[in-house]
N, CA, C and O atoms as a GROMACS GRO file, in nm:
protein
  332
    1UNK      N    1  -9.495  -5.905   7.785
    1UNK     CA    2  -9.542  -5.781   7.728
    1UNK      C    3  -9.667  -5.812   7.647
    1UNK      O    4  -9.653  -5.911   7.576
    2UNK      N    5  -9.808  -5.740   7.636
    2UNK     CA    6  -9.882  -5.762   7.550
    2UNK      C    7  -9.853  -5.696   7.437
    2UNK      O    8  -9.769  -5.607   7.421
    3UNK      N    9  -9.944  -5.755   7.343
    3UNK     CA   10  -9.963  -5.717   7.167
    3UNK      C   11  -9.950  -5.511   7.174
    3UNK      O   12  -9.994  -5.415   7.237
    4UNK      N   13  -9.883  -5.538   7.089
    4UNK     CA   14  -9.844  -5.379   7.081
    4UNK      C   15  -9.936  -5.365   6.932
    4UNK      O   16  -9.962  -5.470   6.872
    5UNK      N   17  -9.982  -5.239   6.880
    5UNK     CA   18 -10.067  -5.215   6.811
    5UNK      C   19 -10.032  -5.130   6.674
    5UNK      O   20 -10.077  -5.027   6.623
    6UNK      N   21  -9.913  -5.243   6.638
    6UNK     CA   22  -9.833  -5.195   6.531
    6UNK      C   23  -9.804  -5.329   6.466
    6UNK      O   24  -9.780  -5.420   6.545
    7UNK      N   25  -9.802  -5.364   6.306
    7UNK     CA   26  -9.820  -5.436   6.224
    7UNK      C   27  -9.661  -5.530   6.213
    7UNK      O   28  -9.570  -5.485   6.282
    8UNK      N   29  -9.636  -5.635   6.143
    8UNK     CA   30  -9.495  -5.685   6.110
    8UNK      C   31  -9.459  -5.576   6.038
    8UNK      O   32  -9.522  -5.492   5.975
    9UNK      N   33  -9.339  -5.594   6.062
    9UNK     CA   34  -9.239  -5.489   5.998
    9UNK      C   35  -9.256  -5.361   6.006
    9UNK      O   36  -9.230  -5.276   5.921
   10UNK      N   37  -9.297  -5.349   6.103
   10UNK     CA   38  -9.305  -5.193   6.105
   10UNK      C   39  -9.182  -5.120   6.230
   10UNK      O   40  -9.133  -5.177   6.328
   11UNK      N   41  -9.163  -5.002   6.190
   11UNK     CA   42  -9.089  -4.932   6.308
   11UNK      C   43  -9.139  -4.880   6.400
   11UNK      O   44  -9.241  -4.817   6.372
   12UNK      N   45  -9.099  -4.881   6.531
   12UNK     CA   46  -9.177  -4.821   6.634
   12UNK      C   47  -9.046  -4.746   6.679
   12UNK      O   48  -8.942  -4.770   6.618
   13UNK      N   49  -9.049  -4.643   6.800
   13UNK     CA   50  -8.986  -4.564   6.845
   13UNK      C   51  -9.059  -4.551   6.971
   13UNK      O   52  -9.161  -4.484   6.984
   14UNK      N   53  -8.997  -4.627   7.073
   14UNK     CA   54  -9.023  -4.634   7.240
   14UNK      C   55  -8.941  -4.537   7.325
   14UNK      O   56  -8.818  -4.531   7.336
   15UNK      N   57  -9.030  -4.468   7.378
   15UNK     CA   58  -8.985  -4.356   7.457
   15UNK      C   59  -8.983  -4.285   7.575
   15UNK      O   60  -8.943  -4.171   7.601
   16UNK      N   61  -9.043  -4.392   7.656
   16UNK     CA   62  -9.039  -4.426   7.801
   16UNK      C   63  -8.901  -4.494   7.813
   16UNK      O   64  -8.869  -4.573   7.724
   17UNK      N   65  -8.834  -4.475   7.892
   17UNK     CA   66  -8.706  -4.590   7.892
   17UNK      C   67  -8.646  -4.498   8.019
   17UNK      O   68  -8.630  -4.378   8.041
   18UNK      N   69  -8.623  -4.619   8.090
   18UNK     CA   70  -8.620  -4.644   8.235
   18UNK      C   71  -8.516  -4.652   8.276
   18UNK      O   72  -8.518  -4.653   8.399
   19UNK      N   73  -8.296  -4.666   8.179
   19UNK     CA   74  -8.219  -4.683   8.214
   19UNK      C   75  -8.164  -4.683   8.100
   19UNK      O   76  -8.219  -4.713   7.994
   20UNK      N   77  -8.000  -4.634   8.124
   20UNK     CA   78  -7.943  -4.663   7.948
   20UNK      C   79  -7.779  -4.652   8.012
   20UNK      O   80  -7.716  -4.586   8.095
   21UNK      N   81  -7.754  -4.783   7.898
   21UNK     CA   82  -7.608  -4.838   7.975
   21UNK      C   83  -7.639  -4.896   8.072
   21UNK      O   84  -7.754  -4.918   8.112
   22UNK      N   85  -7.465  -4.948   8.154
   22UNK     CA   86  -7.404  -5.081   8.189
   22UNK      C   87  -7.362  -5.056   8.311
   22UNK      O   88  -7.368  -4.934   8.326
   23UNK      N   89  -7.317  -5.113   8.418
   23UNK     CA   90  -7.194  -5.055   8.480
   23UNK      C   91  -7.200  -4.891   8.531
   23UNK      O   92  -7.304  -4.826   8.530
   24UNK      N   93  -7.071  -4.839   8.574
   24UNK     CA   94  -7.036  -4.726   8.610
   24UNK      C   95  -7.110  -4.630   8.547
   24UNK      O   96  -7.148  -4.538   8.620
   25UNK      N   97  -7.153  -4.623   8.388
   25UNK     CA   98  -7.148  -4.529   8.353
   25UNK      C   99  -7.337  -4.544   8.282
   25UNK      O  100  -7.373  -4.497   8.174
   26UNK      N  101  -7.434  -4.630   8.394
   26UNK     CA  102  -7.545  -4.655   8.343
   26UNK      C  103  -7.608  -4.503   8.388
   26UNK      O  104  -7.576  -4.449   8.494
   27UNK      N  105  -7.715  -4.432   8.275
   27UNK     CA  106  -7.816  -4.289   8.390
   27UNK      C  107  -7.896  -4.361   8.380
   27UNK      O  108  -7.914  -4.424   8.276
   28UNK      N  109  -7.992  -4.377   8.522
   28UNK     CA  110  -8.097  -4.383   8.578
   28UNK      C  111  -8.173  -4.292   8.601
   28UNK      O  112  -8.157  -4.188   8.665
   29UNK      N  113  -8.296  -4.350   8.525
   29UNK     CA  114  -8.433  -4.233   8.554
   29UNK      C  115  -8.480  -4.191   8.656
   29UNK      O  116  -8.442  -4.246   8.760
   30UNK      N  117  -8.582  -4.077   8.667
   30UNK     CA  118  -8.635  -4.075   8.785
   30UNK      C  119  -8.811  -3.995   8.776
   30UNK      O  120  -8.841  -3.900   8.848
   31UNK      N  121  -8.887  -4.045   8.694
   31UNK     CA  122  -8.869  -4.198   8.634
   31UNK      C  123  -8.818  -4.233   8.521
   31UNK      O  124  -8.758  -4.337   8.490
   32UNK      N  125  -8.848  -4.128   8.451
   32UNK     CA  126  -8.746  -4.162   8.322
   32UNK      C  127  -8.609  -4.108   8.252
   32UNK      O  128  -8.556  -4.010   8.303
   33UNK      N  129  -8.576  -4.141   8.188
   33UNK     CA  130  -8.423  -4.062   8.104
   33UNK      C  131  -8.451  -4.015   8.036
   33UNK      O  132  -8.485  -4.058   7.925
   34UNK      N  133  -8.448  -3.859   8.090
   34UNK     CA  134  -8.488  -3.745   7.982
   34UNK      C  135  -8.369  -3.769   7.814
   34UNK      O  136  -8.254  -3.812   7.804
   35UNK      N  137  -8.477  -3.713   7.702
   35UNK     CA  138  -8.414  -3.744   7.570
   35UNK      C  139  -8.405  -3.875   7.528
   35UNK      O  140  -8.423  -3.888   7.407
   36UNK      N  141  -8.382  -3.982   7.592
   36UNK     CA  142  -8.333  -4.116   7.547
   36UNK      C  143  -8.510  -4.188   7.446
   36UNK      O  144  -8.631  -4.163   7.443
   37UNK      N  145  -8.443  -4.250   7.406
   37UNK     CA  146  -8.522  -4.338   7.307
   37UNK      C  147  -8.460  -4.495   7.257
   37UNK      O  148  -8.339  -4.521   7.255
   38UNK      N  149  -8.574  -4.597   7.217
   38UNK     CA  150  -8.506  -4.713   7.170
   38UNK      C  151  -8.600  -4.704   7.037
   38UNK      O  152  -8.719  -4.677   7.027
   39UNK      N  153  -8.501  -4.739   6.937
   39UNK     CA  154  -8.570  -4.726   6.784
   39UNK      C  155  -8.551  -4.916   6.762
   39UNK      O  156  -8.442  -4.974   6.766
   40UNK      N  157  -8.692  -4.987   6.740
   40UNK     CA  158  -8.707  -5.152   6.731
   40UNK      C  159  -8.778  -5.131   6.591
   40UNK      O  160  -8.798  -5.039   6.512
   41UNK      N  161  -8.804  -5.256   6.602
   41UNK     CA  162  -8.867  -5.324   6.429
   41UNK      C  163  -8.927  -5.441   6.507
   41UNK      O  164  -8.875  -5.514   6.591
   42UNK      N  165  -9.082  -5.439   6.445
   42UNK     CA  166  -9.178  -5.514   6.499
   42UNK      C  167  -9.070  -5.657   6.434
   42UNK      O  168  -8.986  -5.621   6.351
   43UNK      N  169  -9.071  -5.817   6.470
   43UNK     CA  170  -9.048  -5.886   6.450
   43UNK      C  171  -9.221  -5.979   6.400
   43UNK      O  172  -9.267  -5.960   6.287
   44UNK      N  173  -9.282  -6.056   6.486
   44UNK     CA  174  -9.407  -6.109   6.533
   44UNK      C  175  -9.482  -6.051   6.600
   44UNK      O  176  -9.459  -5.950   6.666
   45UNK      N  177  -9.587  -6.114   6.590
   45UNK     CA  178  -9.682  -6.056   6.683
   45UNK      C  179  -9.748  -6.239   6.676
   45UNK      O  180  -9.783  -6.296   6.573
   46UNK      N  181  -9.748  -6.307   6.831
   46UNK     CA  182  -9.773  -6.417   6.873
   46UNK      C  183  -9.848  -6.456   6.957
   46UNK      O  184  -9.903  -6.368   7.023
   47UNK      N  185  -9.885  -6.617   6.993
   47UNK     CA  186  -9.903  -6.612   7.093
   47UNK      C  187  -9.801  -6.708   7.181
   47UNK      O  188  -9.699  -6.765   7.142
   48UNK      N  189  -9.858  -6.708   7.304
   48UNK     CA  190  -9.731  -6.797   7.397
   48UNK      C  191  -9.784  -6.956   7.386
   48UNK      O  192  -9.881  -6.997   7.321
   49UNK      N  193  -9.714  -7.012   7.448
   49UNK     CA  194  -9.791  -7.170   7.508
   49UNK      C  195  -9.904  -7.179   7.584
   49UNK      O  196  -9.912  -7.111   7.687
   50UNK      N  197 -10.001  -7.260   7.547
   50UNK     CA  198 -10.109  -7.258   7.665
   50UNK      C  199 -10.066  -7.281   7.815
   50UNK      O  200 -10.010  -7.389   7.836
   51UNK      N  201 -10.082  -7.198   7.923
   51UNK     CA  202 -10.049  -7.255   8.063
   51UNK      C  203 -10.212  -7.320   8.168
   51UNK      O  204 -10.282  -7.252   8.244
   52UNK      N  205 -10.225  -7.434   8.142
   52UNK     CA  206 -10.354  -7.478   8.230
   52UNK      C  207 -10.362  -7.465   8.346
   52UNK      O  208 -10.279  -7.496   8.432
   53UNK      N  209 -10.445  -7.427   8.356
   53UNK     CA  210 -10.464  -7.346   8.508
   53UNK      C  211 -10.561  -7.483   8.618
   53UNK      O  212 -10.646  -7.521   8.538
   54UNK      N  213 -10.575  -7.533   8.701
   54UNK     CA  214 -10.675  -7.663   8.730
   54UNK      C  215 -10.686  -7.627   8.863
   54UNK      O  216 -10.583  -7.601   8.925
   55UNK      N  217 -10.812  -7.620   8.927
   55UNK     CA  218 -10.848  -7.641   9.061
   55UNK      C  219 -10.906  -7.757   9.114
   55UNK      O  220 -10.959  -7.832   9.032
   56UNK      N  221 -10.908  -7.780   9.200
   56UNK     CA  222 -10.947  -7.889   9.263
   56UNK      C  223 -10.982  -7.895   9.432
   56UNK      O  224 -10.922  -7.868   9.536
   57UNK      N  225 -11.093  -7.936   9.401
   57UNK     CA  226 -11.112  -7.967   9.608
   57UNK      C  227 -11.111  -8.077   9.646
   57UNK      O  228 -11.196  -8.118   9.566
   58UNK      N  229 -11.075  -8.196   9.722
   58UNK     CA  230 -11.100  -8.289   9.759
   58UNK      C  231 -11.235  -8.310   9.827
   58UNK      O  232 -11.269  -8.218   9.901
   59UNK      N  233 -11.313  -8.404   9.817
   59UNK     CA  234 -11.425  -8.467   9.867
   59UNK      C  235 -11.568  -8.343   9.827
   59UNK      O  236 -11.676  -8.351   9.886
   60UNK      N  237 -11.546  -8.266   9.750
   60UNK     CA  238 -11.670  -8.171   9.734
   60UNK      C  239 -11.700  -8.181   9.574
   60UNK      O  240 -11.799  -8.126   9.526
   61UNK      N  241 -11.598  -8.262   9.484
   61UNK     CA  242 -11.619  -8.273   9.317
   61UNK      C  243 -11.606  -8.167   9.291
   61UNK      O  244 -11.682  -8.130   9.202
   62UNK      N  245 -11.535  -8.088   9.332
   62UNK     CA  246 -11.483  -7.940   9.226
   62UNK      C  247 -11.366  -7.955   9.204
   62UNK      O  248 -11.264  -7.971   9.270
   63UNK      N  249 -11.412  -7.945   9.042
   63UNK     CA  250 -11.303  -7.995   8.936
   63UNK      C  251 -11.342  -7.844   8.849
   63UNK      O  252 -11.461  -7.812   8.839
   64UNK      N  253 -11.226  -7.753   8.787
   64UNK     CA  254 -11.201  -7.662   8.701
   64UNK      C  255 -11.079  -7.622   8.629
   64UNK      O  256 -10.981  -7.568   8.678
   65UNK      N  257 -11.095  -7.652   8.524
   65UNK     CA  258 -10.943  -7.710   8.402
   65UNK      C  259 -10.987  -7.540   8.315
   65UNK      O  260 -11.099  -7.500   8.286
   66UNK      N  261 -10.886  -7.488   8.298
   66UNK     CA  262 -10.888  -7.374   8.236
   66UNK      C  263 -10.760  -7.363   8.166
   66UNK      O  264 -10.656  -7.388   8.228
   67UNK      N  265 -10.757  -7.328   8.043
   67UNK     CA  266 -10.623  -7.255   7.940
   67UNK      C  267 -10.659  -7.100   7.922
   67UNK      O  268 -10.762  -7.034   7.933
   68UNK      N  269 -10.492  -7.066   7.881
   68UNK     CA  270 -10.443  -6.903   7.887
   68UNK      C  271 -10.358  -6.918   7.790
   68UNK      O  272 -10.267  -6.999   7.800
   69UNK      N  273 -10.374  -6.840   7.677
   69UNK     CA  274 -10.234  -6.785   7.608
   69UNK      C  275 -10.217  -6.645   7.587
   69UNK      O  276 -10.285  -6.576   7.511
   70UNK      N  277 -10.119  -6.604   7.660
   70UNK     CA  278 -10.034  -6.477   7.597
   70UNK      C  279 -10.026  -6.411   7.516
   70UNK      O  280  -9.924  -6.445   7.457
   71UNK      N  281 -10.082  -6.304   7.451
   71UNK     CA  282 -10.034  -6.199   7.333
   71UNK      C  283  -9.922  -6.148   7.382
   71UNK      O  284  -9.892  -6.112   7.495
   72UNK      N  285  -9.834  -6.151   7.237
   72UNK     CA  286  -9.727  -6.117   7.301
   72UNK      C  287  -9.684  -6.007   7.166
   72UNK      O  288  -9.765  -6.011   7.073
   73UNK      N  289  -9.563  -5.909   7.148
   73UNK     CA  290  -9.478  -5.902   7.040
   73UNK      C  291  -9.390  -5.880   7.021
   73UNK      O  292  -9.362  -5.770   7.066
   74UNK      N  293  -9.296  -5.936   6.961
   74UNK     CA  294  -9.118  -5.983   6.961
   74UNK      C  295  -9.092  -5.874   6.876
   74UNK      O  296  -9.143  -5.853   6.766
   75UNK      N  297  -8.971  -5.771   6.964
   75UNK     CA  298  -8.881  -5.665   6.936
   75UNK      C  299  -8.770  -5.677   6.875
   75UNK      O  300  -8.678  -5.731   6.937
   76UNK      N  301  -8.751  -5.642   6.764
   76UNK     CA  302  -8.572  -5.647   6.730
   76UNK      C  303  -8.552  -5.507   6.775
   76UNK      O  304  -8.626  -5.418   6.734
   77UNK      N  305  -8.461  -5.486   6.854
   77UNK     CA  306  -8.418  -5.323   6.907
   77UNK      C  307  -8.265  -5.311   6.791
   77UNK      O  308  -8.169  -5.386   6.772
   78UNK      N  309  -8.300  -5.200   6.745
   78UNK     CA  310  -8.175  -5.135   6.600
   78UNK      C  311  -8.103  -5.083   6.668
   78UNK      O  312  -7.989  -5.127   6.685
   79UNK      N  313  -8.176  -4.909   6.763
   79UNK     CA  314  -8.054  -4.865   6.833
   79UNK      C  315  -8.120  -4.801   6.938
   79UNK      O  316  -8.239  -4.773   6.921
   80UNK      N  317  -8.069  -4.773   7.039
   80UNK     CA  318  -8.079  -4.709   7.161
   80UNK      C  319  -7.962  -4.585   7.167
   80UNK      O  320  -7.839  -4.585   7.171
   81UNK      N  321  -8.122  -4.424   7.164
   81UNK     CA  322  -8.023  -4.351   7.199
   81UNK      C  323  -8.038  -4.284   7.307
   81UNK      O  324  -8.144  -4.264   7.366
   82UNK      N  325  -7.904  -4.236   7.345
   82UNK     CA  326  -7.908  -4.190   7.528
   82UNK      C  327  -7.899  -4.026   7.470
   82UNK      O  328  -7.869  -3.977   7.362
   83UNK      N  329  -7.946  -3.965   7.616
   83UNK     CA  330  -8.042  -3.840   7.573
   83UNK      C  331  -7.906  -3.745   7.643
   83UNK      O  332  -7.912  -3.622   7.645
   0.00000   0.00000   0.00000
């Protein structure tokens, strides 16, 4: 997920949500679940591990070493309500 545009500690209220519940008794959107909501609390806002990316050709000397990190931001979800 990228950086969401809300501070530590703050509350957000996500309201797209795509499925709610388990089992038998999960509603599925179409696309979404009318009424439902997930109420979270920003945790972090981070980044990931570098993943190096490297190309290479044999016999032509192309050599290209590249890094990537991730924005990311870690959700504590409080409650999920179904609509």
């Amino acid at each position: 997920m990228a950086r969401l545009p809300f501070g530590e500690g703050s509350k957000i209220e996500l309201e797209r949500v795509l499925m709610v519940g388990e089992g038998d008794g999960a509603k599925i959107g179409a696309p979404l679940v009318d009424g439902a909501k997930v109420l979270a609390t920003v945790l972090e806002q981070g980044r990931t591990r570098k993943v190096v990316v490297f190309k290479y050709k044999p016999k032509v000397r192309y050599r290209r070493k590249l890094g990537h990190r991730q924005h990311y931001t870690r959700l504590l979800i409080n409650e999920i309500v179904a609509g």
